[in-house]
GUSEVO-696702 format. One line per field, with one value per residue: y, z, x of N, C-alpha, C, O in turn. Coordinates in nm, 4 decimals, always signed. Layout:
BEGIN
n_north	[Y	...]
n_up	[Z	...]
n_east	[X	...]
ca_north	[Y	...]
ca_up	[Z	...]
ca_east	[X	...]
c_north	[Y	...]
c_up	[Z	...]
c_east	[X	...]
o_north	[Y	...]
o_up	[Z	...]
o_east	[X	...]
//
This chain:
BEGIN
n_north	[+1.7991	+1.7768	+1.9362	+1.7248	+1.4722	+1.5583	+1.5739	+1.3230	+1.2328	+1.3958	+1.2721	+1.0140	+1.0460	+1.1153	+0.9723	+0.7269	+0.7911	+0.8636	+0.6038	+0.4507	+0.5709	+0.5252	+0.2202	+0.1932	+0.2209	-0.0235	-0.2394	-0.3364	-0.3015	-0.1394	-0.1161	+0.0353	+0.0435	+0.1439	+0.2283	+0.3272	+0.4315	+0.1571	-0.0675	-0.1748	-0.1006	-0.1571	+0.0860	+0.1354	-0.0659	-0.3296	-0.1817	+0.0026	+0.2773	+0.5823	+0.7823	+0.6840	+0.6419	+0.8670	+0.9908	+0.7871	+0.8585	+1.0962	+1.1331	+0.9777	+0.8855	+0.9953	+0.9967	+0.9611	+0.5969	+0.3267	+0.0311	-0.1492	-0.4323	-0.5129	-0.3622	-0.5010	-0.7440	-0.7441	-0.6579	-0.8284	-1.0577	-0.9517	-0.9729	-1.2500	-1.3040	-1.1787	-1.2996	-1.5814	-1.5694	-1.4735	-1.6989	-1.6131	-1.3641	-1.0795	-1.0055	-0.6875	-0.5697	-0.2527	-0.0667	+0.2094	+0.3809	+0.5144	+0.3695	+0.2853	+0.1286	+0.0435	-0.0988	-0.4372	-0.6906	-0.8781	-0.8886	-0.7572	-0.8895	-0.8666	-0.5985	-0.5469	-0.7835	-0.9981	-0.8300	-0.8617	-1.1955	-1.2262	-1.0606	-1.2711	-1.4879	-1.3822	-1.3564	-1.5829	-1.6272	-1.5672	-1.2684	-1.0326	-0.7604	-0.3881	-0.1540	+0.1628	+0.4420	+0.6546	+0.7885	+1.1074	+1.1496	+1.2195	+1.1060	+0.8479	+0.5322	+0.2159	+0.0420	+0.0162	-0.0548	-0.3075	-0.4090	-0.4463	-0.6096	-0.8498	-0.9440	-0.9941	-0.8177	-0.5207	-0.1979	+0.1496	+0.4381	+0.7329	+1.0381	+1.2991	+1.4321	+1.3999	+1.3152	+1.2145	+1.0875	+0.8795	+0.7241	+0.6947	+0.5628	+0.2791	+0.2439	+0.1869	-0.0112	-0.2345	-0.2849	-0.3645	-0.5818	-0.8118]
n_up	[-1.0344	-0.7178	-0.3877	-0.2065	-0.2900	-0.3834	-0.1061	-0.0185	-0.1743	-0.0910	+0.1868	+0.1574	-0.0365	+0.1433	+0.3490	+0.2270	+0.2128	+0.4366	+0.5945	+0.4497	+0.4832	+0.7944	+0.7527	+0.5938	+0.8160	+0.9628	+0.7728	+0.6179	+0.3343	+0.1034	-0.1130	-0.3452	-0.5055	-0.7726	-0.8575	-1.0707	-1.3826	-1.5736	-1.5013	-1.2141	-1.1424	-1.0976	-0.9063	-0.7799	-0.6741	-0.4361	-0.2221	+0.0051	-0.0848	-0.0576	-0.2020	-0.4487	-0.4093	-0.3580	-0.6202	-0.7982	-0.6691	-0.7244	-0.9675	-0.9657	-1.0318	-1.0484	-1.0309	-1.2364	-1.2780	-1.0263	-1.0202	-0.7869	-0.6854	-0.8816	-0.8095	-0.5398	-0.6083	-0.7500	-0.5331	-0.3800	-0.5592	-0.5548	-0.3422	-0.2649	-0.4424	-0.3336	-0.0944	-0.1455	-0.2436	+0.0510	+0.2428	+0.5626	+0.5774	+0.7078	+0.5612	+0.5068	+0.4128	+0.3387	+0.2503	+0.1256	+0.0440	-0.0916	-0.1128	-0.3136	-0.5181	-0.8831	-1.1012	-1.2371	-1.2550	-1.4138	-1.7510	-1.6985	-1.4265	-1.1111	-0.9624	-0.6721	-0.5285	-0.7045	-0.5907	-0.3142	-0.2827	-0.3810	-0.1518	+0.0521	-0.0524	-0.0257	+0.2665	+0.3519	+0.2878	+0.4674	+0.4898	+0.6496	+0.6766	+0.6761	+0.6523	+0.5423	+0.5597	+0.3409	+0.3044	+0.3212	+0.6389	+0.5950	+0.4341	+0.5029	+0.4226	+0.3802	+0.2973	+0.2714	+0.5525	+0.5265	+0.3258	+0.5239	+0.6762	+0.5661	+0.4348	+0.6892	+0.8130	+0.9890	+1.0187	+1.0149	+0.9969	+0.8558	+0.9873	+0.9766	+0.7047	+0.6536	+0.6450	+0.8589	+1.0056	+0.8585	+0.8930	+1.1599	+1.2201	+1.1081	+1.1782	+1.4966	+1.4232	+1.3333	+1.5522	+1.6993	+1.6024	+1.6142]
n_east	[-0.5119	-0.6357	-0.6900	-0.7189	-0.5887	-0.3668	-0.2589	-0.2603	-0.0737	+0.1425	+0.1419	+0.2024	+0.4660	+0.6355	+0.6027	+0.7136	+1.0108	+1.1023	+1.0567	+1.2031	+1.4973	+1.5037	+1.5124	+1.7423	+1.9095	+1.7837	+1.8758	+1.6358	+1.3569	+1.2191	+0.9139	+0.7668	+0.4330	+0.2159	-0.0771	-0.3235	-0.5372	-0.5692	-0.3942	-0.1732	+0.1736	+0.5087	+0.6971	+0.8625	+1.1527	+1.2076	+1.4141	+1.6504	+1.7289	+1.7765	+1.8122	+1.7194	+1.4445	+1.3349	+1.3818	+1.2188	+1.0003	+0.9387	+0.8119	+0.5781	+0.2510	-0.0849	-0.4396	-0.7524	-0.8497	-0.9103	-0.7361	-0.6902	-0.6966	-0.5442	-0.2600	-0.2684	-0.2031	+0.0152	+0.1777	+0.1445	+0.3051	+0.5450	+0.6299	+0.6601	+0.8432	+1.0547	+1.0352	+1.1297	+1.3813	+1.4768	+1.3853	+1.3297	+1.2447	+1.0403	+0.7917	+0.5792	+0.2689	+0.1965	-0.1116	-0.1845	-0.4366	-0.7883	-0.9697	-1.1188	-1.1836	-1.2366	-1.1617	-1.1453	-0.9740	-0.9534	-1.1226	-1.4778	-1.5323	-1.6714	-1.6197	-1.5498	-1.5899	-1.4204	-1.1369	-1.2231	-1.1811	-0.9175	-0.7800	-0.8312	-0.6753	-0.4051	-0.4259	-0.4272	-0.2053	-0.0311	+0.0917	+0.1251	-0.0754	-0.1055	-0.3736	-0.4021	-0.6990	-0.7394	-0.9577	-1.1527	-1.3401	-1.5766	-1.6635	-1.7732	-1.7274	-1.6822	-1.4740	-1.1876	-1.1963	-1.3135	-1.1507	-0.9022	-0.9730	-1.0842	-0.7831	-0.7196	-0.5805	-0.4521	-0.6401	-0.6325	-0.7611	-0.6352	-0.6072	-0.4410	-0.3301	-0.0593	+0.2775	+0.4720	+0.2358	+0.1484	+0.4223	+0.4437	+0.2092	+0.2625	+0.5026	+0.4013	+0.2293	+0.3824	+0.5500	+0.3577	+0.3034	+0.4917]
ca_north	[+1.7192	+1.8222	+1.9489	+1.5953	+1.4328	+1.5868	+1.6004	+1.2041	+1.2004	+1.4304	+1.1751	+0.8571	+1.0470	+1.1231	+0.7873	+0.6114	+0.8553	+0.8340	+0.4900	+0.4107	+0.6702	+0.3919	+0.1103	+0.1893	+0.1635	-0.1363	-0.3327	-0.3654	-0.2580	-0.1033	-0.1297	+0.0976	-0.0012	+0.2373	+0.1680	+0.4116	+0.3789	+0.0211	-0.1203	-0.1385	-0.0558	-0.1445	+0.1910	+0.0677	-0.2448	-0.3441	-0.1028	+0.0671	+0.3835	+0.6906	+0.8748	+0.6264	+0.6731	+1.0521	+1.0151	+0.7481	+0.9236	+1.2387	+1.0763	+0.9434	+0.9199	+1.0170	+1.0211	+0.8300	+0.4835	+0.2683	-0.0693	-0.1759	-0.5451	-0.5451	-0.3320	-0.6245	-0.8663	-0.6831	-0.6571	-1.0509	-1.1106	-0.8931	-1.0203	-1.4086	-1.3487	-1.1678	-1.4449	-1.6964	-1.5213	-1.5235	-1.7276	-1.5621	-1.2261	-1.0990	-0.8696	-0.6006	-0.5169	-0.1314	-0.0065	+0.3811	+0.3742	+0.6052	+0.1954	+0.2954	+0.0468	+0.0577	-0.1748	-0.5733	-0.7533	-0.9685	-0.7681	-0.8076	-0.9330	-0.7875	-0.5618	-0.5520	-0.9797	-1.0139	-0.8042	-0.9339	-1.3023	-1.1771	-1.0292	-1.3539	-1.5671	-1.2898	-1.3176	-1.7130	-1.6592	-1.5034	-1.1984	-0.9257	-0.6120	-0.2747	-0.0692	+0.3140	+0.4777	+0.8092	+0.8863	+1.1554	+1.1086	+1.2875	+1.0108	+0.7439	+0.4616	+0.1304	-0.0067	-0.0182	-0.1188	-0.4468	-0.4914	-0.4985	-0.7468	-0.9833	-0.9317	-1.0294	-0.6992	-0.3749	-0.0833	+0.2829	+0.6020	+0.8396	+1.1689	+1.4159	+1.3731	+1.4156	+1.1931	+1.1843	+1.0108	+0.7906	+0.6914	+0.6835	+0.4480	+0.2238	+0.1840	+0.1442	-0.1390	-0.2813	-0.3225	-0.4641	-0.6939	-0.8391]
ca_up	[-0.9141	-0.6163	-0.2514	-0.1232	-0.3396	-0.3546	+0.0081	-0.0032	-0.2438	-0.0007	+0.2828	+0.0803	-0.0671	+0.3093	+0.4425	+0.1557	+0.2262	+0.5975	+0.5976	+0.3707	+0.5720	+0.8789	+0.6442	+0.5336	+0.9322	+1.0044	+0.6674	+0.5404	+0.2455	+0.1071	-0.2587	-0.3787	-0.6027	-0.7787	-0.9090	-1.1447	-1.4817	-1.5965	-1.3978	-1.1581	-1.1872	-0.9466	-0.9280	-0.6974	-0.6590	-0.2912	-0.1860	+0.0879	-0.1439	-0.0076	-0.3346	-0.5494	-0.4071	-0.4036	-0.7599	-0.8816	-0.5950	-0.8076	-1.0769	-0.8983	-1.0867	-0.9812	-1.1048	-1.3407	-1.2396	-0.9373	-1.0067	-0.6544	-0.7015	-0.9496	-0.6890	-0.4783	-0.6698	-0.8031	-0.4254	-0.3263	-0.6452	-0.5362	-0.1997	-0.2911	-0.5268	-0.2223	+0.0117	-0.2342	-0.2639	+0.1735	+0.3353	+0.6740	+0.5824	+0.7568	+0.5160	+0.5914	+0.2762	+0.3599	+0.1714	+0.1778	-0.0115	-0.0389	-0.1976	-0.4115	-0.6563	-0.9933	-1.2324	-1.2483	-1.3280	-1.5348	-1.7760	-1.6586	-1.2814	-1.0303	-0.9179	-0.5616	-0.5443	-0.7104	-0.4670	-0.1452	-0.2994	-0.3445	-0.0193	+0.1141	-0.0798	+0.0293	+0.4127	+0.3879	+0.2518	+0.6430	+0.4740	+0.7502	+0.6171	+0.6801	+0.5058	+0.5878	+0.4974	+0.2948	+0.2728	+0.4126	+0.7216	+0.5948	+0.3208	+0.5891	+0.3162	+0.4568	+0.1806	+0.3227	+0.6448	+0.4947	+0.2924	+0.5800	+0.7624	+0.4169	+0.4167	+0.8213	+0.8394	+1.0899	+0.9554	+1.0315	+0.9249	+0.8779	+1.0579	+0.8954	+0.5779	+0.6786	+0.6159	+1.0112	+1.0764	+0.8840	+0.9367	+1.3242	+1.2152	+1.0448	+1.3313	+1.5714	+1.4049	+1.3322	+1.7167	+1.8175	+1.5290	+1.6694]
ca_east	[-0.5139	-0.6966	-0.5806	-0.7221	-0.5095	-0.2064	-0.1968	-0.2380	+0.0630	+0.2723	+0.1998	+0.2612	+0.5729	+0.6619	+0.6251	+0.8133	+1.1227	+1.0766	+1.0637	+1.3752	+1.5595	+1.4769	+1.5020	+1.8787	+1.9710	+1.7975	+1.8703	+1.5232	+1.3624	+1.0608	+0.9172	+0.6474	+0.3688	+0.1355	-0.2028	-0.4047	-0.5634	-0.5816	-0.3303	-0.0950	+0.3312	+0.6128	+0.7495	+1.0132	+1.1539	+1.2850	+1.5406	+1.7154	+1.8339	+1.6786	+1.8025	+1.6544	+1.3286	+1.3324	+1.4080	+1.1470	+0.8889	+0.9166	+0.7263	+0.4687	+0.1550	-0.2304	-0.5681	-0.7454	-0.9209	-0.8089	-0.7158	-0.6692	-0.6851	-0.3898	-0.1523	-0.2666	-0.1448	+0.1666	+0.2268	+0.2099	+0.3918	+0.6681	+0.6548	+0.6426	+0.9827	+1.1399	+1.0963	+1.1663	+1.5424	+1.5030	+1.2668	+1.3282	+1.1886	+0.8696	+0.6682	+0.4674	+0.2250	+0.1078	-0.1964	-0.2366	-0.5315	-0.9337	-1.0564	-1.2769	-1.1248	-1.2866	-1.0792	-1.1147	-0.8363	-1.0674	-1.2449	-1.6129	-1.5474	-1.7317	-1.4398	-1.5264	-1.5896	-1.2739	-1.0554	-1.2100	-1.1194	-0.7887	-0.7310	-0.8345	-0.5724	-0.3371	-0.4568	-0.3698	-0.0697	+0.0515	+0.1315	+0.0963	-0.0936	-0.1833	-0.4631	-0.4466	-0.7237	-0.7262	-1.0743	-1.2101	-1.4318	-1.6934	-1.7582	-1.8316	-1.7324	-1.6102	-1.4087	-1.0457	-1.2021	-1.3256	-0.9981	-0.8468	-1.0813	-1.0210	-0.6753	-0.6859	-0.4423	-0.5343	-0.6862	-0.6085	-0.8091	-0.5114	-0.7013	-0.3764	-0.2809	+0.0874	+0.3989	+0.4775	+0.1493	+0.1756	+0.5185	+0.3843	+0.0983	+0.3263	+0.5692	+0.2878	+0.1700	+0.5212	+0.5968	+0.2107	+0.2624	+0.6623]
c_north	[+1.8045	+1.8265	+1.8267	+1.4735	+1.4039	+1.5876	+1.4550	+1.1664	+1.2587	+1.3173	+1.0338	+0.8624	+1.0523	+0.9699	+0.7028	+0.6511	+0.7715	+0.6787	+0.4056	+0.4552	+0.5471	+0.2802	+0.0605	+0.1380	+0.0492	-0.2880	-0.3941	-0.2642	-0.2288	-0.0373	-0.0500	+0.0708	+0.0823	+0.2197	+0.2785	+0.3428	+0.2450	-0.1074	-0.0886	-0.1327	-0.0309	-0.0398	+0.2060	-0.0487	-0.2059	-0.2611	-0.0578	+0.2154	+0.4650	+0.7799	+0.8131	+0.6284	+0.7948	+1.0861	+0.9587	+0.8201	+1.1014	+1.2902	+0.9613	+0.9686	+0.9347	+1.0056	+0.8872	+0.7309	+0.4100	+0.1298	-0.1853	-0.3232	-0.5879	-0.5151	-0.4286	-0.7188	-0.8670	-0.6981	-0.7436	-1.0805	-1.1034	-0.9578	-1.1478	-1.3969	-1.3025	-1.2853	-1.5710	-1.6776	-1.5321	-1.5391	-1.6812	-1.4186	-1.2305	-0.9477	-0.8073	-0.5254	-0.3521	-0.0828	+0.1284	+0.3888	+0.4567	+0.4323	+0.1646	+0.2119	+0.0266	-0.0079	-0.3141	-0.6324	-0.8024	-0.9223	-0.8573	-0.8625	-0.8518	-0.7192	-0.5868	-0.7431	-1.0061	-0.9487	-0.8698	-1.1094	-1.3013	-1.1653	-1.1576	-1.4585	-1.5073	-1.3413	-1.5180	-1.7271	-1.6341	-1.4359	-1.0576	-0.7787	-0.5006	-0.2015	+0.0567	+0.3738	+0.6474	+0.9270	+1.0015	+1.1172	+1.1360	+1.1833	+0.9358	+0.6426	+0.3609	+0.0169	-0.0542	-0.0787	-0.2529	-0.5132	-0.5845	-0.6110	-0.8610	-1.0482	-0.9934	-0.9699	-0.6300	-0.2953	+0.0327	+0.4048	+0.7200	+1.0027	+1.2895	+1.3304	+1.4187	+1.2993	+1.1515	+1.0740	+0.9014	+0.6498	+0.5987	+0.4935	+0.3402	+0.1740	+0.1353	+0.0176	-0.2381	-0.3552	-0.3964	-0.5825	-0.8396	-0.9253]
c_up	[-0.8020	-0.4962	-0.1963	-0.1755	-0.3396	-0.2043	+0.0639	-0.0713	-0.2042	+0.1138	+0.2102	+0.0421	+0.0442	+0.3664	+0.3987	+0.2167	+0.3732	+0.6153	+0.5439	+0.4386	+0.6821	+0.8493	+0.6189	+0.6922	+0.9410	+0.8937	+0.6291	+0.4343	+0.1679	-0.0665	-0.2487	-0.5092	-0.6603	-0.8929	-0.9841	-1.2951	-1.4830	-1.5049	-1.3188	-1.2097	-1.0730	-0.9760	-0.9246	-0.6248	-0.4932	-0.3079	-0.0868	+0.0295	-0.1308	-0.1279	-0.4388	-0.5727	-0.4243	-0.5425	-0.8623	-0.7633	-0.6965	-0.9227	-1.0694	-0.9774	-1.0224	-1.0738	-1.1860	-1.2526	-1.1153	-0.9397	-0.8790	-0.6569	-0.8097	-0.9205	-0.5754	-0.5151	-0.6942	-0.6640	-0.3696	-0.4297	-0.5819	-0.3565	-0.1840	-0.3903	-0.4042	-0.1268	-0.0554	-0.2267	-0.0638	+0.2347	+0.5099	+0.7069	+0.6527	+0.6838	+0.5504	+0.4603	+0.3393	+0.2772	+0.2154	+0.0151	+0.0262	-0.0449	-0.2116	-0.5504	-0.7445	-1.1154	-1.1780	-1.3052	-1.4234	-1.5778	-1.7260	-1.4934	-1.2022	-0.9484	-0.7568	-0.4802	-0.5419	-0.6024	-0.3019	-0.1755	-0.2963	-0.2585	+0.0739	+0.0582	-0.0166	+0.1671	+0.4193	+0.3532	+0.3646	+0.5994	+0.5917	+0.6889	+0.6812	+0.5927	+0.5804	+0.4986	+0.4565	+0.2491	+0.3771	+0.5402	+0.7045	+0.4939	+0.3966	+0.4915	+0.4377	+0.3986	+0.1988	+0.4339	+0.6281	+0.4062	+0.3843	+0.6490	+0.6425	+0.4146	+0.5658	+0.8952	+0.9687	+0.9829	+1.0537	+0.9681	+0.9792	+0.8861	+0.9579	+0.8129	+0.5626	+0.6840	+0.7620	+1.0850	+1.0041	+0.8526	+1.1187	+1.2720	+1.1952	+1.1652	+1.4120	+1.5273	+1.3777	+1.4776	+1.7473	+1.7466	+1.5348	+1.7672]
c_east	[-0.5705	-0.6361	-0.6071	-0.6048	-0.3747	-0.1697	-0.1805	-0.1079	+0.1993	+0.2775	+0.2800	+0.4332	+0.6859	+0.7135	+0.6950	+0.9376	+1.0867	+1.1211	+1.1845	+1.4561	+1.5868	+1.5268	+1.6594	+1.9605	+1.9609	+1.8420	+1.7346	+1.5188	+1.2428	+1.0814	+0.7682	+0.5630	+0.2083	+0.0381	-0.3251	-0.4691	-0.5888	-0.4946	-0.2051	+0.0495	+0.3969	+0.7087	+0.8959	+1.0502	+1.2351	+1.4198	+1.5254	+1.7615	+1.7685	+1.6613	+1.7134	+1.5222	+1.2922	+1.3027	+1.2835	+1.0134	+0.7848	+0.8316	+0.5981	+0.3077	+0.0415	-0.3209	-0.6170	-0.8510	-0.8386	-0.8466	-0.6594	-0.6290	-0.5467	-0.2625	-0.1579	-0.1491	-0.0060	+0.2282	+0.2787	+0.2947	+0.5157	+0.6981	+0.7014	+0.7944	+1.0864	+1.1435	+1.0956	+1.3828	+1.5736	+1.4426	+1.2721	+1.2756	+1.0688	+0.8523	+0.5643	+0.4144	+0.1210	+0.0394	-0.1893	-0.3294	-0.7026	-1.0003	-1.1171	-1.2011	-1.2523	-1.2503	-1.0870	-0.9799	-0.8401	-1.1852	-1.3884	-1.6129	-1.6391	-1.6147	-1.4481	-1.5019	-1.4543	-1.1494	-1.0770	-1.1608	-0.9733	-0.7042	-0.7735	-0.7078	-0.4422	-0.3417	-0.3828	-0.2415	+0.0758	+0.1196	+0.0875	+0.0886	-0.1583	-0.2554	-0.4762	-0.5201	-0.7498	-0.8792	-1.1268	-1.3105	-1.5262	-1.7574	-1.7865	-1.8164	-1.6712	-1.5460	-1.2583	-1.1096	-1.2279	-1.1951	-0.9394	-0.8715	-1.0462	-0.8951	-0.6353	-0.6031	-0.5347	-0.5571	-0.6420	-0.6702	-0.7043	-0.6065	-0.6371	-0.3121	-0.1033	+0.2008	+0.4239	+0.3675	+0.1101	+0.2845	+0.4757	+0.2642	+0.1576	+0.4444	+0.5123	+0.2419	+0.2585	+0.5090	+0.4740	+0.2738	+0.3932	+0.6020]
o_north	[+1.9227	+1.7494	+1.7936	+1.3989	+1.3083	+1.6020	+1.4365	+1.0744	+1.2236	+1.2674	+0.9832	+0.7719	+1.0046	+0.9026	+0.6129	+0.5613	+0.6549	+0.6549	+0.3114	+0.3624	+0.4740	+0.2317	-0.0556	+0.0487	-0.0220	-0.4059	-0.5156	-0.1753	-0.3162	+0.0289	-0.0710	+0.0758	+0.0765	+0.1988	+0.2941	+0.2233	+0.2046	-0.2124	+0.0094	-0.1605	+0.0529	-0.0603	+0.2480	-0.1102	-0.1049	-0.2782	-0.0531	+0.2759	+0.4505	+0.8374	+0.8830	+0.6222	+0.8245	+1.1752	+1.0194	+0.8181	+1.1602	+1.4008	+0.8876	+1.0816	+0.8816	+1.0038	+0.7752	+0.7809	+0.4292	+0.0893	-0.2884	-0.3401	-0.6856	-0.5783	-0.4422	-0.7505	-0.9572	-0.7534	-0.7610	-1.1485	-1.1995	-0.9684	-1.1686	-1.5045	-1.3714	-1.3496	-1.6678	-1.7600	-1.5894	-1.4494	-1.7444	-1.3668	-1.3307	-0.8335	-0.8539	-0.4405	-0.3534	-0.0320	+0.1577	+0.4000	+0.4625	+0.3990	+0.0684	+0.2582	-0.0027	+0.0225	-0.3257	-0.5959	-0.7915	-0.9080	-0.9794	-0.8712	-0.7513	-0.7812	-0.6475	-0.7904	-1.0289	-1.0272	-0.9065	-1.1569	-1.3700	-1.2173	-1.1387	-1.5090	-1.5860	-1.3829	-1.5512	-1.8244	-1.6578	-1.4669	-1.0018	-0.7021	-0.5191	-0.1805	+0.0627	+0.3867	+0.7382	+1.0395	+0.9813	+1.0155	+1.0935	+1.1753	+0.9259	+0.6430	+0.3965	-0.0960	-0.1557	-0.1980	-0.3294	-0.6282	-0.7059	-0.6983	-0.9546	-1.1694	-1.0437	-1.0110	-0.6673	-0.3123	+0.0031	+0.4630	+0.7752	+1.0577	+1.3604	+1.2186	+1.4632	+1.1932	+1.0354	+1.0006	+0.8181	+0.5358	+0.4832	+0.3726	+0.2584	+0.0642	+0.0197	-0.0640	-0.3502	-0.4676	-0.4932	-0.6817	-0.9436	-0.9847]
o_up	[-0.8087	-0.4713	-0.1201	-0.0961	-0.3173	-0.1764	+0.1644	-0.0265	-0.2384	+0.1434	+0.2238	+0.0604	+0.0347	+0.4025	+0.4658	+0.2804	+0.3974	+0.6547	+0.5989	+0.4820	+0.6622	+0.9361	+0.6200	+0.6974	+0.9363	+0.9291	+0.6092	+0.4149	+0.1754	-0.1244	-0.1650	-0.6172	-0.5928	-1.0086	-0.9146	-1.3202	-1.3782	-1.4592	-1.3477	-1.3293	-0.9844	-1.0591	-0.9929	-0.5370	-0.4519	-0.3921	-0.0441	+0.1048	-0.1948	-0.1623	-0.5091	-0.6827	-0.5131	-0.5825	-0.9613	-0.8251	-0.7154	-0.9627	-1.1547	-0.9710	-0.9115	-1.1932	-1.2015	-1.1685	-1.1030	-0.8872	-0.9005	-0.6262	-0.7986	-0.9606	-0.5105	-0.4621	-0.6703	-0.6654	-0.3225	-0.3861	-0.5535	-0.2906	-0.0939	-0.4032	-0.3765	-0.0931	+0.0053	-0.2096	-0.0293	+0.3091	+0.5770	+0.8180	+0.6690	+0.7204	+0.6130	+0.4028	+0.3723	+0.1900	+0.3350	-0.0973	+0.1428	+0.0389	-0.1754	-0.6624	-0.6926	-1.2231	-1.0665	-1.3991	-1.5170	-1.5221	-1.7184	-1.4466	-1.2604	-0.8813	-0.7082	-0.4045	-0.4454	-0.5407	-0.2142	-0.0808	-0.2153	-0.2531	+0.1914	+0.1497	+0.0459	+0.1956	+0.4981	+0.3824	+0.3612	+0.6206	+0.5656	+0.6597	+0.7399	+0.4766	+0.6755	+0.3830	+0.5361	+0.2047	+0.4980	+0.5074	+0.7862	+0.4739	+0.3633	+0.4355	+0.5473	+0.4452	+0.1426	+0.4272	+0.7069	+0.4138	+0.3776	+0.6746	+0.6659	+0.3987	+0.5726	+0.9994	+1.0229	+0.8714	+1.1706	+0.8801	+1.0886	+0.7891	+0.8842	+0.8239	+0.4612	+0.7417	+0.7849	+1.1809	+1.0621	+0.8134	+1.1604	+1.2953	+1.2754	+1.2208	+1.4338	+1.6154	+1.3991	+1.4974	+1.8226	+1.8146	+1.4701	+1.8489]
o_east	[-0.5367	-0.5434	-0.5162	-0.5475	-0.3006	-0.0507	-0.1120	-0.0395	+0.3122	+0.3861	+0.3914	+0.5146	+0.7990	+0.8100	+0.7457	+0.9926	+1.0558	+1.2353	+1.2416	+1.5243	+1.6838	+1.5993	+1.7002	+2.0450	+2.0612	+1.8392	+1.7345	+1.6016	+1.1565	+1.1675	+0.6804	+0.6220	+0.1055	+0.0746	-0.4255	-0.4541	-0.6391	-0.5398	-0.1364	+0.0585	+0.3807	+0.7972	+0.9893	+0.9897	+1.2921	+1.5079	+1.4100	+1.8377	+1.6643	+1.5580	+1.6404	+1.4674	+1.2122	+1.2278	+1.2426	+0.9070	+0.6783	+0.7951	+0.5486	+0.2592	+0.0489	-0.2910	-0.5683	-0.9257	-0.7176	-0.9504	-0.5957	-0.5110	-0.4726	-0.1648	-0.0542	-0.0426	+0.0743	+0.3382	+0.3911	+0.3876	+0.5871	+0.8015	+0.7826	+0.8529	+1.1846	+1.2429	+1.0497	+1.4727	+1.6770	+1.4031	+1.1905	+1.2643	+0.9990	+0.8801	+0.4691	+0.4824	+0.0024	+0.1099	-0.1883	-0.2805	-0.7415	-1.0841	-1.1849	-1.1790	-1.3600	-1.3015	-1.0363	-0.9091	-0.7608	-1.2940	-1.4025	-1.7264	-1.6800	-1.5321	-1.3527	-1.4171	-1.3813	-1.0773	-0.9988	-1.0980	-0.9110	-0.5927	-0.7420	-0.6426	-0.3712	-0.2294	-0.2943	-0.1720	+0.1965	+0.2369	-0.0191	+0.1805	-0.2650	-0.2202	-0.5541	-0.4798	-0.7740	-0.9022	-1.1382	-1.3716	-1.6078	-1.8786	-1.9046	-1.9260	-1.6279	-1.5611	-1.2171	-1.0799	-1.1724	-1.1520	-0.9199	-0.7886	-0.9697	-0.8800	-0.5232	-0.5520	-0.6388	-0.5077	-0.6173	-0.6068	-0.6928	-0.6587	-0.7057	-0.2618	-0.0495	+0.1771	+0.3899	+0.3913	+0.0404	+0.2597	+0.4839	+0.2666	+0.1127	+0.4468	+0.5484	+0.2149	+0.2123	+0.4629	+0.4844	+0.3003	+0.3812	+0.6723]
//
């Protein structure tokens, strides 16, 4: 694994903690969903348990192919059974994503086609998302930025690859979005 990498998998691991930590005060609850190889895997289902995440965080996978469009999906799934159990919730689907997705859902799709259709069924569904993105600046790519435009979410280019920022980002967009 590479220092760009791993230093995306200390913030992500950062921000989940962080965020649960938060999470356990206010009674919300934050599910992590992790997307490599062929497809995606709900790592962690909705919880509040700071240990629980620590624990399944620890095992956190990397590398490999990025099926982006199937952590999508896995995401609204999981979102659409939660507010089925309490329609009063307001979800907040956070991408921390480089989204260079590379995997169709449907062998042969055009992978990128298919995800921006996606993120448009998603965007009607008045799911409120964020896409932070993890690419360097030096690639100039604009791949999360159009997610997010699909998705009808904000975007964020996370500058440090530190759990604090984006914790910060993530609050910040919390409160505009209230």
């Amino acid at each position: 694994m590479g220092a760009a990498t791993e230093r995306r998998m200390a913030a992500a691991k950062g921000a989940v903690l962080a965020l649960l930590t938060s999470a356990y005060q206010k009674r919300d609850r934050v599910a992590v969903i992790s997307f490599r190889d062929r497809e995606a895997d709900i790592l962690l289902s909705p919880t509040n348990s700071v240990a629980r995440a620590r624990e399944k965080l620890q095992r956190l996978p990397t590398g490999g192919a990025t099926p982006l469009a199937d952590g999508l999906f896995r995401a609204w799934e999981l979102i659409k059974v939660e507010r089925s159990k309490d329609p009063d919730i307001q979800p907040m689907m956070v991408i921390l994503s480089d989204g260079e997705a590379n995997v169709p859902m449907t062998e042969g799709a055009p992978v990128i086609a298919e995800l921006m259709e996606l993120a448009g069924r998603i965007a009607k569904d008045g799911i409120h998302t964020l896409a932070i993105d993890t690419k360097s600046l030096s690639a100039k790519t604009r791949e999360m930025k159009q997610l997010a435009e699909a998705l009808k979410g904000r975007y964020h280019h996370i500058l440090q690859l530190k759990a604090g920022s984006v914790v910060d980002i993530i609050r910040q967009d919390t409160w505009t979005h209230l």
